[in-house]
Every structure is written in C-alpha cells, then in structure tokens.
N, CA, C and O atoms as a DFTB+ gen file, in Angstrom:
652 C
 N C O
     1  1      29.385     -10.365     -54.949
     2  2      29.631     -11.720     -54.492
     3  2      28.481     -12.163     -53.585
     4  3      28.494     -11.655     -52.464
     5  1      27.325     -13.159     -53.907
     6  2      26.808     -13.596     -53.215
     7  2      27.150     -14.031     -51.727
     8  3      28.302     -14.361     -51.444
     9  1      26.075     -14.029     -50.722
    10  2      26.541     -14.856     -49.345
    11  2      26.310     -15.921     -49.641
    12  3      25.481     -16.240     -50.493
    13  1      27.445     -17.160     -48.576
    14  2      27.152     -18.207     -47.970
    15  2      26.000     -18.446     -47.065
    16  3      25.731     -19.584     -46.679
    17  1      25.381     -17.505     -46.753
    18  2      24.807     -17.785     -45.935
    19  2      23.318     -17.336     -46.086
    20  3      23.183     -16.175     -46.473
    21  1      21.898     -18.220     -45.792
    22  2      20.643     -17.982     -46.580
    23  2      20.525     -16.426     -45.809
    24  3      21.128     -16.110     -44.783
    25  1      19.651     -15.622     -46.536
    26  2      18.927     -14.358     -45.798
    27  2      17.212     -14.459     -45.374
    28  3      16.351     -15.042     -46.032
    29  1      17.026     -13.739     -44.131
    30  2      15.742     -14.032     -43.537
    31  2      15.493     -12.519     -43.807
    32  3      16.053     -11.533     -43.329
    33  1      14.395     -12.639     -44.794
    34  2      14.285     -10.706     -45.386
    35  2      12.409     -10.443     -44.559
    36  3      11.312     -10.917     -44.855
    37  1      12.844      -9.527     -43.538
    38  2      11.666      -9.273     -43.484
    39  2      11.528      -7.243     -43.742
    40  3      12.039      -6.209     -43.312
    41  1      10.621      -7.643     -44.594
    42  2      10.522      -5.935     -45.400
    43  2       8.933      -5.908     -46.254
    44  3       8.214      -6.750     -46.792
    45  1       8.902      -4.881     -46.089
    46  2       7.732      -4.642     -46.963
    47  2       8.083      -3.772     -48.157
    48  3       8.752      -2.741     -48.076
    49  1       7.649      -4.200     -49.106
    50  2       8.303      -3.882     -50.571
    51  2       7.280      -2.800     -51.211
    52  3       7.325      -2.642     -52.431
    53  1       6.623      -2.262     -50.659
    54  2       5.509      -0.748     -51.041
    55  2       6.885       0.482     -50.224
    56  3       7.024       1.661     -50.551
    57  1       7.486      -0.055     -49.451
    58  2       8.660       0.595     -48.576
    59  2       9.508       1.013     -49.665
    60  3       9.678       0.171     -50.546
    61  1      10.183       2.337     -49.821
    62  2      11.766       2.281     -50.459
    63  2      12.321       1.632     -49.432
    64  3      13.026       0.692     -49.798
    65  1      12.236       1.846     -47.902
    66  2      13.843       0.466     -47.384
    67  2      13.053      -0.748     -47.732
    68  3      13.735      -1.706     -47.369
    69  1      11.969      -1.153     -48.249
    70  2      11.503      -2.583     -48.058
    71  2      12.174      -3.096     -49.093
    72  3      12.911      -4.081     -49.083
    73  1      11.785      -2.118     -50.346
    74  2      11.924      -2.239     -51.597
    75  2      13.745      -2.741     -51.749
    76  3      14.255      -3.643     -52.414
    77  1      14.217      -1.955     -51.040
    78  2      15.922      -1.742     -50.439
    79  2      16.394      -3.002     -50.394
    80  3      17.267      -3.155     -51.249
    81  1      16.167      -4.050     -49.701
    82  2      16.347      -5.175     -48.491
    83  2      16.146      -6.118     -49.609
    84  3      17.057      -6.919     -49.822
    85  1      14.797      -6.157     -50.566
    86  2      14.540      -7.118     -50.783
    87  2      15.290      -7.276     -52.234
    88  3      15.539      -8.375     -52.729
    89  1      15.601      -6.072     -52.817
    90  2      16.609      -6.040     -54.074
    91  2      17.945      -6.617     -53.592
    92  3      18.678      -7.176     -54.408
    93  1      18.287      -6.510     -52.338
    94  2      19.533      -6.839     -51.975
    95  2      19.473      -8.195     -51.786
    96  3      20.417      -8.874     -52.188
    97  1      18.495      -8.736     -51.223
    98  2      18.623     -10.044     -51.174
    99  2      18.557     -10.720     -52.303
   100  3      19.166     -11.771     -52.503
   101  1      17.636     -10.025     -53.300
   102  2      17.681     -11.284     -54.815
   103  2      18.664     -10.660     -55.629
   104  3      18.491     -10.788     -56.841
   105  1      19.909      -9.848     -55.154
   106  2      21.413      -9.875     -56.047
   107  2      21.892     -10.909     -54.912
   108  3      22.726     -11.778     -55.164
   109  1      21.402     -10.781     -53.853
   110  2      22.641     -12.159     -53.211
   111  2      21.984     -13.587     -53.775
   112  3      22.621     -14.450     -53.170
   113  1      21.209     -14.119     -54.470
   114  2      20.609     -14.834     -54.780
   115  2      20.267     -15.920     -53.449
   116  3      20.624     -17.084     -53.634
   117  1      19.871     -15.729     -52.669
   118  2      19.885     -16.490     -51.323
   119  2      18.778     -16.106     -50.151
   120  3      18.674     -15.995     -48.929
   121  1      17.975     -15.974     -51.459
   122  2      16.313     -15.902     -50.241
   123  2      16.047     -16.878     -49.575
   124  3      15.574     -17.846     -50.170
   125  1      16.346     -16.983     -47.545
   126  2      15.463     -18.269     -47.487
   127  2      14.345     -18.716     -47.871
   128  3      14.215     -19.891     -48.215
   129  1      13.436     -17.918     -47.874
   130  2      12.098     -18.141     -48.315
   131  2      11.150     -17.021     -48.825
   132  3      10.974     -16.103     -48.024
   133  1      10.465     -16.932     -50.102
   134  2       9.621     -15.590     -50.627
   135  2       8.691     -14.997     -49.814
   136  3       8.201     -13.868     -49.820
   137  1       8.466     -16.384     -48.800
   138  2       7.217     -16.090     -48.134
   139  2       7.448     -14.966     -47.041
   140  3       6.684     -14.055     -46.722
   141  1       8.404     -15.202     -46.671
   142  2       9.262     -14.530     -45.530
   143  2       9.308     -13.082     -45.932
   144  3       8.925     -12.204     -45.159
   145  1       9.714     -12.856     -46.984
   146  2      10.131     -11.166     -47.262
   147  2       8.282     -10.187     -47.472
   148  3       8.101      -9.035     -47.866
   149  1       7.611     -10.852     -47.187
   150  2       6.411     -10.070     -47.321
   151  2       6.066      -9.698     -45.737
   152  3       4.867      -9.418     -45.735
   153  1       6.529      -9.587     -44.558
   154  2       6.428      -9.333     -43.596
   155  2       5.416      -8.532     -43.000
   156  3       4.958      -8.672     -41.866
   157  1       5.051      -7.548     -43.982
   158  2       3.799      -6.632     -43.849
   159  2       2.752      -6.643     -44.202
   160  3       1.916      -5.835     -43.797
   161  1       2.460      -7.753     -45.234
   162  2       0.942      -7.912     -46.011
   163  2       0.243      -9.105     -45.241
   164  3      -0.110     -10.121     -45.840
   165  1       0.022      -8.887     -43.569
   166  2      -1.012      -9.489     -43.300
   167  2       0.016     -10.199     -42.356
   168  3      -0.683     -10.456     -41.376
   169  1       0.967     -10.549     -42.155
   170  2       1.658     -11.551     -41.200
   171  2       2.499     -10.744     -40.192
   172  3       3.497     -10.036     -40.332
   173  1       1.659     -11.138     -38.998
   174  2       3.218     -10.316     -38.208
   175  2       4.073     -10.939     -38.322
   176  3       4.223     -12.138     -38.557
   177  1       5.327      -9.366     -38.001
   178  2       6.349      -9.179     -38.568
   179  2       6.948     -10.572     -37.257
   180  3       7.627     -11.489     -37.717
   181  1       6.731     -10.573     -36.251
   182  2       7.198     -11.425     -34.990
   183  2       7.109     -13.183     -35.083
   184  3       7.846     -14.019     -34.560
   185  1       5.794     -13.377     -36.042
   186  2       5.416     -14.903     -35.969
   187  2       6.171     -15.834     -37.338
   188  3       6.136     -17.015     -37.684
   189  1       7.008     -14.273     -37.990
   190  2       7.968     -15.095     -39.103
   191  2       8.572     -16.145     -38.869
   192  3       8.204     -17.306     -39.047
   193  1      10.023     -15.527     -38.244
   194  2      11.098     -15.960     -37.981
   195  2      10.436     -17.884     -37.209
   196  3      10.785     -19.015     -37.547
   197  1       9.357     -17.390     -36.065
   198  2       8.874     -18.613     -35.154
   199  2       8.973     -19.243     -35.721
   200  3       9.632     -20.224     -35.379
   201  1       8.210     -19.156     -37.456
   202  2       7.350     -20.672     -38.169
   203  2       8.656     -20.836     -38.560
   204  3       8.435     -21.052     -39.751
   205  1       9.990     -20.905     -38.442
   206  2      10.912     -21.563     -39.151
   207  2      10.855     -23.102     -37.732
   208  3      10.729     -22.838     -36.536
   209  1      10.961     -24.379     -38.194
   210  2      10.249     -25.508     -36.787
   211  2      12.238     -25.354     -37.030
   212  3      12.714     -24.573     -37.855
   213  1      12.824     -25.968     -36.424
   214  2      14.154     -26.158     -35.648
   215  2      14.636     -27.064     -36.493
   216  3      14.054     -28.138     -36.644
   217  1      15.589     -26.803     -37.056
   218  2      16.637     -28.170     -37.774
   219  2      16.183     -28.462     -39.159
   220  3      16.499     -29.414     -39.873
   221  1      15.431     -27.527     -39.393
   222  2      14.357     -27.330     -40.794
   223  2      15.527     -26.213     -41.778
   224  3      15.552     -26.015     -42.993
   225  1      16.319     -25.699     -40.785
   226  2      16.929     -24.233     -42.256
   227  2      17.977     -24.171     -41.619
   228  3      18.073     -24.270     -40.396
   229  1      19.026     -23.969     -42.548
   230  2      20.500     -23.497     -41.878
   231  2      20.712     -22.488     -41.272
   232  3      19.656     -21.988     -40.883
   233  1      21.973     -21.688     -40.875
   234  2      22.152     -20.692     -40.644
   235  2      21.699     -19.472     -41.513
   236  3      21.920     -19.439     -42.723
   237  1      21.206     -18.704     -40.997
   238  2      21.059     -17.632     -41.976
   239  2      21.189     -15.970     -41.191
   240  3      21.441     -15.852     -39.992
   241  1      20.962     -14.754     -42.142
   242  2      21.367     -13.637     -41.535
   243  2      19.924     -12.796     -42.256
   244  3      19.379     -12.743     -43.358
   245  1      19.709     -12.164     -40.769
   246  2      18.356     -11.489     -40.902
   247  2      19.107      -9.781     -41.412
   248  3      20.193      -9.270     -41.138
   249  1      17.886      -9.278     -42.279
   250  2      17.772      -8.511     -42.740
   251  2      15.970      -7.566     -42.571
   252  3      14.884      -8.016     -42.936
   253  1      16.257      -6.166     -41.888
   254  2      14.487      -6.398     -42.173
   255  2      14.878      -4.691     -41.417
   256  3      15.932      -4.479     -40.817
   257  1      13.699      -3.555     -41.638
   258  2      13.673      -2.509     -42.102
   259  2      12.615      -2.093     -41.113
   260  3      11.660      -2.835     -40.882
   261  1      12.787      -0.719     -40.420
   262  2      11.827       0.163     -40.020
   263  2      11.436      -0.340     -38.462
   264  3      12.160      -0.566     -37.493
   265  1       9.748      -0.429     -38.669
   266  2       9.201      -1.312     -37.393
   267  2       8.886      -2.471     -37.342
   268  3       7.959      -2.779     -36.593
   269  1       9.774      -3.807     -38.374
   270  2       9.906      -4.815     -38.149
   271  2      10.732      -5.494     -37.548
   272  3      10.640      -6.676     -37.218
   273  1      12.150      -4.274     -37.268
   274  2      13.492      -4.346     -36.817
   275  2      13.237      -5.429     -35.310
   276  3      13.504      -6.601     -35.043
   277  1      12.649      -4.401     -34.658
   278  2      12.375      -5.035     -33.050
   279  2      11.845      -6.648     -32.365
   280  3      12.261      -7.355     -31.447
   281  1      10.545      -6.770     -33.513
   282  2      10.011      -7.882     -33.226
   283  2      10.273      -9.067     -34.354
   284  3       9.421      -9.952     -34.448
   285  1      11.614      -9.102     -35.341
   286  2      11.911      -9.636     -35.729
   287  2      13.221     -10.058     -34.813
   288  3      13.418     -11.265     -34.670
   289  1      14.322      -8.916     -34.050
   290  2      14.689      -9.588     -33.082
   291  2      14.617     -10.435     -32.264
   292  3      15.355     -11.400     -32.068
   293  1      13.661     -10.084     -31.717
   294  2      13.185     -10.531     -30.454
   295  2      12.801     -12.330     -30.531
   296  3      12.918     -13.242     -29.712
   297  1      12.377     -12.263     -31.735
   298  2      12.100     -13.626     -32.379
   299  2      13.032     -14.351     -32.457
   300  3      12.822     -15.465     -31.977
   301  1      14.425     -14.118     -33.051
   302  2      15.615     -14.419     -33.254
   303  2      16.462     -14.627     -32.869
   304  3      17.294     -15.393     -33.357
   305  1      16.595     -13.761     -31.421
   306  2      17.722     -13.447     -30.608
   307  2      18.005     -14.862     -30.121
   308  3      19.176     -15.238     -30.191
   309  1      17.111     -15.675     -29.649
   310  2      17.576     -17.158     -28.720
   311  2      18.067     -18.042     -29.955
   312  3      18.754     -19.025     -29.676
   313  1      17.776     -17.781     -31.296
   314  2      17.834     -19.120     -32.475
   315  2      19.280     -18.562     -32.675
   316  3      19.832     -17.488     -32.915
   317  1      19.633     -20.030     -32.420
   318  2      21.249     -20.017     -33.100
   319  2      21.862     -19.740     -33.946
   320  3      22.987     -19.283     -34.146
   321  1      20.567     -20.226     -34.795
   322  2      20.982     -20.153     -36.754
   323  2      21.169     -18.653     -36.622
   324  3      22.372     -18.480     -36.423
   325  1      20.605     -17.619     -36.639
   326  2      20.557     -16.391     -36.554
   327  2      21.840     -16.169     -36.285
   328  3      22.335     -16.435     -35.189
   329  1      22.654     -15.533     -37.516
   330  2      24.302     -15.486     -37.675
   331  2      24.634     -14.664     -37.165
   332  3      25.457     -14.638     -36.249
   333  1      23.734     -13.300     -37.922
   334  2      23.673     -11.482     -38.419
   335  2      22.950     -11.274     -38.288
   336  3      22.068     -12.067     -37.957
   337  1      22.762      -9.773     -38.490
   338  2      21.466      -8.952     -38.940
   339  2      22.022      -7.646     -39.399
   340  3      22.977      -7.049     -38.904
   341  1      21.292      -7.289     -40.411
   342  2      21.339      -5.674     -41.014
   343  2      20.011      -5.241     -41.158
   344  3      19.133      -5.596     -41.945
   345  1      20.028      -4.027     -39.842
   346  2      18.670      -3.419     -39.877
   347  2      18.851      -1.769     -40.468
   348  3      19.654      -0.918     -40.085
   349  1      18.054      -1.696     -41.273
   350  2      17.939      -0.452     -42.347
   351  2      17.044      -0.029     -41.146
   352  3      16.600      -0.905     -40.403
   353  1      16.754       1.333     -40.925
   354  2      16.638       2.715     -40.416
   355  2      15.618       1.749     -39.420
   356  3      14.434       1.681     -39.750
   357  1      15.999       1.142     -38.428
   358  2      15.280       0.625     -37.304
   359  2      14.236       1.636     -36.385
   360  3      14.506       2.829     -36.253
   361  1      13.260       1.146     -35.891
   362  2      12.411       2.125     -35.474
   363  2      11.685       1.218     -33.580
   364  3      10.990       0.219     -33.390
   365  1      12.171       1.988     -32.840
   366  2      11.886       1.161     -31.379
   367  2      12.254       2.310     -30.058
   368  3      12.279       3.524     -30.257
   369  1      12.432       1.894     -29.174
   370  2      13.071       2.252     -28.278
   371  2      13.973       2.059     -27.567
   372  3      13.684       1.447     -26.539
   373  1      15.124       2.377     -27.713
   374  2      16.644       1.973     -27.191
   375  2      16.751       1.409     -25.802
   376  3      17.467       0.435     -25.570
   377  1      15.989       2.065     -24.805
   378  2      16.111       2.094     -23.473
   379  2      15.681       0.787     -22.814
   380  3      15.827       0.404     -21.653
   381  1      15.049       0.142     -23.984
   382  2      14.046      -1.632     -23.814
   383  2      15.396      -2.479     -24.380
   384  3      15.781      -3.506     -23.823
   385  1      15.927      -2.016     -25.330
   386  2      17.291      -2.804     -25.876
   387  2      18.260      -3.865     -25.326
   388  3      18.552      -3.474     -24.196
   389  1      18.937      -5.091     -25.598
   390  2      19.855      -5.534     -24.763
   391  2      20.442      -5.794     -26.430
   392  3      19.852      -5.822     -27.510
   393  1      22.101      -5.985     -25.978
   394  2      23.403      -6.206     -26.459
   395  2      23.231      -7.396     -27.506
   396  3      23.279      -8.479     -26.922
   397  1      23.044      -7.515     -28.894
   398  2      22.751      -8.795     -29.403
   399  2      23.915     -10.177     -28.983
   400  3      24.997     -10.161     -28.396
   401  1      22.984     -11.469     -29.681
   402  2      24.308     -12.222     -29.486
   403  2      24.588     -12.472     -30.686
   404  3      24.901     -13.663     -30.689
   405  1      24.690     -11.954     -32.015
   406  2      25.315     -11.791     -33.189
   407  2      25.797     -10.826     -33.393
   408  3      25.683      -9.889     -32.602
   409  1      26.554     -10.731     -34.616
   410  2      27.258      -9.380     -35.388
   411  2      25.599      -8.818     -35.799
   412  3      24.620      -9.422     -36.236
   413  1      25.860      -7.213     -35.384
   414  2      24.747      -6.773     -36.571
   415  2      25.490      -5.341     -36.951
   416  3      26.326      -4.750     -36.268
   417  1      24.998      -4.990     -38.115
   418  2      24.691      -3.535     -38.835
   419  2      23.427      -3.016     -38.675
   420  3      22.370      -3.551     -39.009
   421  1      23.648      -1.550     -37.952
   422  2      22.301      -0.477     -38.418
   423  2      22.538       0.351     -39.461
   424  3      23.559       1.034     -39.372
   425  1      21.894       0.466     -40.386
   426  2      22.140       1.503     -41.482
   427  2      21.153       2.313     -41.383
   428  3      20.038       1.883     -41.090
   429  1      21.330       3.334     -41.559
   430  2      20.082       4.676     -41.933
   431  2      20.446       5.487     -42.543
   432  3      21.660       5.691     -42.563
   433  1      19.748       6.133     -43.146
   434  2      19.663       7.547     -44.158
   435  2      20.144       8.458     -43.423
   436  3      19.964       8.270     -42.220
   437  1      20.838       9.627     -43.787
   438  2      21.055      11.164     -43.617
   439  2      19.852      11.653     -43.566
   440  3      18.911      11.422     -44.326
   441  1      19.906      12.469     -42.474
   442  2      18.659      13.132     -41.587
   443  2      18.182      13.693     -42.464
   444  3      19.042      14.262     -43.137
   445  1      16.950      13.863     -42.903
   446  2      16.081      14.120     -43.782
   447  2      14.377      14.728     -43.126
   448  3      14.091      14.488     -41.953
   449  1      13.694      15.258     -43.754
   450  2      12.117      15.037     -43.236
   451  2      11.354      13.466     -43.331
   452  3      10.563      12.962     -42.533
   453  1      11.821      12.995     -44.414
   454  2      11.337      11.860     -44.683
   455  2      11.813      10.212     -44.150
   456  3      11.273       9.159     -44.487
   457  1      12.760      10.359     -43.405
   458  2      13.904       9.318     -42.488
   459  2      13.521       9.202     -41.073
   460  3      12.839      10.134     -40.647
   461  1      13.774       8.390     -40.370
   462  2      14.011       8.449     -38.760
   463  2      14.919       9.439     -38.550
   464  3      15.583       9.871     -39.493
   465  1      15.060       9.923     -37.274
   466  2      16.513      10.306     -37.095
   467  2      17.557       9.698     -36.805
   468  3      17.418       8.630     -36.208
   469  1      18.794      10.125     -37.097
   470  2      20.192       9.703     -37.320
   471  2      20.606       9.123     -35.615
   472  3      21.048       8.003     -35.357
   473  1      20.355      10.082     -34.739
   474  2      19.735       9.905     -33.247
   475  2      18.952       8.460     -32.612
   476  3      19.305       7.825     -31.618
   477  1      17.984       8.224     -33.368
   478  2      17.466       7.249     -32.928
   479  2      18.095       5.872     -33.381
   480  3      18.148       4.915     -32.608
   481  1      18.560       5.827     -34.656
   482  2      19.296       4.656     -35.254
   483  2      20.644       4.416     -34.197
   484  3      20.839       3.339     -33.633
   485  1      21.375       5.408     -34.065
   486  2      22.347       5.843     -32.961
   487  2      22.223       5.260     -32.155
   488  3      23.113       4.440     -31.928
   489  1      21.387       5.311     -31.503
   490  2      20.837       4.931     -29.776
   491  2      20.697       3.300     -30.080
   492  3      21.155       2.509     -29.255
   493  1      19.960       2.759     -31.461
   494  2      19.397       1.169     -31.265
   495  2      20.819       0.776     -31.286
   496  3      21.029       0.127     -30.261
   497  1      22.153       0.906     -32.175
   498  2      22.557       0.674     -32.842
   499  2      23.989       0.264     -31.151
   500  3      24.730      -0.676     -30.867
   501  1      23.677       1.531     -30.564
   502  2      24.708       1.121     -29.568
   503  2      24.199       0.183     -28.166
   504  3      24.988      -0.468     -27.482
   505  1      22.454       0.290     -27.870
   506  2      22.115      -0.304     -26.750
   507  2      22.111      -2.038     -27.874
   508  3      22.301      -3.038     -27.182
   509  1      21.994      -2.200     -28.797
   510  2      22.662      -3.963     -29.759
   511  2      24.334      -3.633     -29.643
   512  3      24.954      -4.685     -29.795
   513  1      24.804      -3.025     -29.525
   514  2      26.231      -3.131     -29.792
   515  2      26.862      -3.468     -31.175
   516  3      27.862      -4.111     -31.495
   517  1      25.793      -2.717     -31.962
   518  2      26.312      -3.003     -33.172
   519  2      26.944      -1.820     -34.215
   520  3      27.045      -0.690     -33.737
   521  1      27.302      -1.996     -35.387
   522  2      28.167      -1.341     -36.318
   523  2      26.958      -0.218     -36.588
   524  3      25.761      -0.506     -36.556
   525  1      27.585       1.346     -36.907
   526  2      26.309       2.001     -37.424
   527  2      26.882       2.373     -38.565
   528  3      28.102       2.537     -38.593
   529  1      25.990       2.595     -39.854
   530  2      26.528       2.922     -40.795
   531  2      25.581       3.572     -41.429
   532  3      24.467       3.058     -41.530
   533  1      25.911       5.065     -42.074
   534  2      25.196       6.031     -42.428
   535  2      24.823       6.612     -43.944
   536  3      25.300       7.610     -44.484
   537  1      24.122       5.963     -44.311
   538  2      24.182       5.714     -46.199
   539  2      24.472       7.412     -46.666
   540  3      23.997       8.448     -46.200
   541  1      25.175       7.247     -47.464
   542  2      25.780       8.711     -47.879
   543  2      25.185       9.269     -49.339
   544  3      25.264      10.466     -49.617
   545  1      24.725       8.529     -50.028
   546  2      23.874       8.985     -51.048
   547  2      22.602       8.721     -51.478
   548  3      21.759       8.837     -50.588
   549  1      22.150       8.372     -52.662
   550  2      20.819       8.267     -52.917
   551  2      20.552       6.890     -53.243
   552  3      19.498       6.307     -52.990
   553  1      21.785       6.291     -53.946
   554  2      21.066       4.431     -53.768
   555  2      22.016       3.831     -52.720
   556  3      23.215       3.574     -52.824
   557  1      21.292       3.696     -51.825
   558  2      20.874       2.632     -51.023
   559  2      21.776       1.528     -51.102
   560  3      22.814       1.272     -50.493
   561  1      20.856       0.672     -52.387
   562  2      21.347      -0.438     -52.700
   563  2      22.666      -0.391     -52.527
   564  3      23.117      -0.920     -51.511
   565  1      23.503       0.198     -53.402
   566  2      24.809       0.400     -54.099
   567  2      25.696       0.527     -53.104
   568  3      26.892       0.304     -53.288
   569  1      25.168       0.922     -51.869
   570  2      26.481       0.822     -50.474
   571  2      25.774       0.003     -49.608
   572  3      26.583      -0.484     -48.818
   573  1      24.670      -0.372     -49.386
   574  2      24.400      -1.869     -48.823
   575  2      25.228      -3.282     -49.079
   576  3      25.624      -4.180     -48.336
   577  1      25.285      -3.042     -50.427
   578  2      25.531      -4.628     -51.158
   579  2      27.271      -4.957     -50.389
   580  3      27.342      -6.007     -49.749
   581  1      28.351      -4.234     -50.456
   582  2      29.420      -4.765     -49.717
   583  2      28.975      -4.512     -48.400
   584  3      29.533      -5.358     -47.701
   585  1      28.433      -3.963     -47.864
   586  2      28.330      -4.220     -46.249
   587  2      27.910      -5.866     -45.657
   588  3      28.271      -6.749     -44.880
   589  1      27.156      -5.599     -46.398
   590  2      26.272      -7.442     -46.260
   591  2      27.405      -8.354     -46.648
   592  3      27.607      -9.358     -45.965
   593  1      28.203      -8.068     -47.752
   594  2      29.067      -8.908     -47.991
   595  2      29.991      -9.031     -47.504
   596  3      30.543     -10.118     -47.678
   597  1      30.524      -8.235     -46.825
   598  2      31.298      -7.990     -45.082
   599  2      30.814      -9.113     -43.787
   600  3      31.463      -9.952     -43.163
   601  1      29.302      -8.667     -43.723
   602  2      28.510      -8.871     -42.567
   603  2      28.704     -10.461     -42.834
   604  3      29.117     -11.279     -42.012
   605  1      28.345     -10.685     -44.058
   606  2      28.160     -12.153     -44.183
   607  2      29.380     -12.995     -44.347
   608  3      29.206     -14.081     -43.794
   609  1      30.260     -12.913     -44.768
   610  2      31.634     -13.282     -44.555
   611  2      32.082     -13.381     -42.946
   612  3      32.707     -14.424     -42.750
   613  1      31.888     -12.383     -41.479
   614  2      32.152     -12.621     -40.475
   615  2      31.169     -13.607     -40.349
   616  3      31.532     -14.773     -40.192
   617  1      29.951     -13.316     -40.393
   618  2      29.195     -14.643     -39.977
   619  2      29.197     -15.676     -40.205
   620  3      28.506     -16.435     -39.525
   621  1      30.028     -16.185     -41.332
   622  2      30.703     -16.891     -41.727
   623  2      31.757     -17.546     -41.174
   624  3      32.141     -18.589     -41.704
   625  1      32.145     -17.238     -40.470
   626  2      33.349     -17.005     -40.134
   627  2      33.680     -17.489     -38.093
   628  3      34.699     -17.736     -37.447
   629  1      32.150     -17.409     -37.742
   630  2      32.035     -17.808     -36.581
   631  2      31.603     -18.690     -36.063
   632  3      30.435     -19.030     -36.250
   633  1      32.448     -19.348     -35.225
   634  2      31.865     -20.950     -34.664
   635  2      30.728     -20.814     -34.118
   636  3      30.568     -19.830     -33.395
   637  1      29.410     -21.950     -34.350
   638  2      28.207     -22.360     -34.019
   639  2      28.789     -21.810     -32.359
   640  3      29.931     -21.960     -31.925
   641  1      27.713     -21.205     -31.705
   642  2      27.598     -20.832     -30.169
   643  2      28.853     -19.921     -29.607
   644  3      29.312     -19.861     -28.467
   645  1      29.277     -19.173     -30.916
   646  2      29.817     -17.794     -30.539
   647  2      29.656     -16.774     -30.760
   648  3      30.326     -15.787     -30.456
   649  1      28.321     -16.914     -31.578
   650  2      27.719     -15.542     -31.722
   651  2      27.197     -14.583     -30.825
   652  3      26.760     -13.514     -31.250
C-alpha cells in the first residue's frame, strides 16, 4: 500500500542500504523529488532537505541511510512538513543527539563484519526517542516495506504542530 505522504529519500544507490531506501520509495510510488535521492553524488547530504523554499512541498517523511542520517536531520528537525523518518543503519554520535519532534524508525542489520553495530543504532535510536527495529533476514526490502507503511499511516495521522 503506497503512502499518503511524499518521501524525502536521501541515499546513495552504489549503497545496498542506498540501494534499500530507494527501491522502497519507488514501490511507494511517492518520490518527492529524483533529485533528492542522489544525496551522495556530489551534493551534501545537509543542503538537500534546505533547497526545499517553504510552502513549495507538502508534508513528507524522510528516509535516508548510514552518514546521511545526521545531517539530513539536522536539516529537518525545525521544518514542519517533516512528518517521519526511517533511518536504515544510522551512523553519528549519540551523545550530540536530542529527542526528535517526529515519529521516527531506526532499522539496522544483525551484527555482522560488514554493518554498524547493533550498539550504535541502539544508542541513536534512543537519544531520538525513536522505534528500533532489527532486520532479521537478508531482504531488507521485504520487512522495510510495512514498517514505512506503519510509519506513514501515524504520520498521517498527526495534527500539523504535533509532531
């Protein structure tokens, strides 16, 4: 079931989570913008979200992976529109963290050599106060897609300036 609500995908798609994020967003059919999901080929990940000018895009729910997690926040956190967020295996430092003012999801992989640790997702996941959720097999996709459709339904669901 597609969202109501547009997605702000910032991922890099040479990434399996980029690759992750951005398959998920074109089954929700609700890219805000193509330009947006290339986050890593040359644009910081921080000056995305900015170029959206005010009263230009609806509400929408950020999505975005790794070490774009942080400074795609940070961008976001004061904009209203900013419903949600689902950050795949976030990468920062907890101890800099404050409490979002949206719903979010952290998802990450089972501790692996090739993953963050389960630990560090842990730590972002509670200094945002958000949901953690721990992908249990090998696609990704396939237990992402109802989470978002969860995520996006509450965000849905919440009056303008109660997020």
């Amino acid at each position: 079931m597609p969202s109501s609500l547009p997605l702000l995908v910032l991922a890099e798609p040479g990434q399996p989570d980029g690759h992750t994020l951005l398959a998920l967003a074109r089954r929700q059919g609700v890219l805000l913008d193509a330009a947006l999901a290339t986050a890593g080929q040359g644009a910081p990940a921080a000056a995305l979200p900015l170029a959206l000018p005010p009263g230009s895009t609806p509400s929408f729910i950020l999505l975005a992976h790794g070490q774009a997690c942080l400074p795609a926040l940070r961008a976001v956190q004061a904009d209203p529109r900013c419903r949600a967020a689902l950050l795949l295996s976030p990468d920062g430092d907890a101890r800099l963290e404050r409490p979002l003012p949206f719903p979010a999801l952290v998802a990450c992989h089972r501790p692996d050599a090739r993953q963050p640790r389960l630990t560090l997702a842990a730590s972002l996941a509670a200094a945002w106060q958000a949901r953690l959720y721990v992908l249990q097999g090998r696609d990704a996709l396939a237990e992402l897609a109802p989470l978002l459709a969860a995520l996006a339904r509450l965000a849905a669901q919440l009056p303008l300036g109660d997020c």
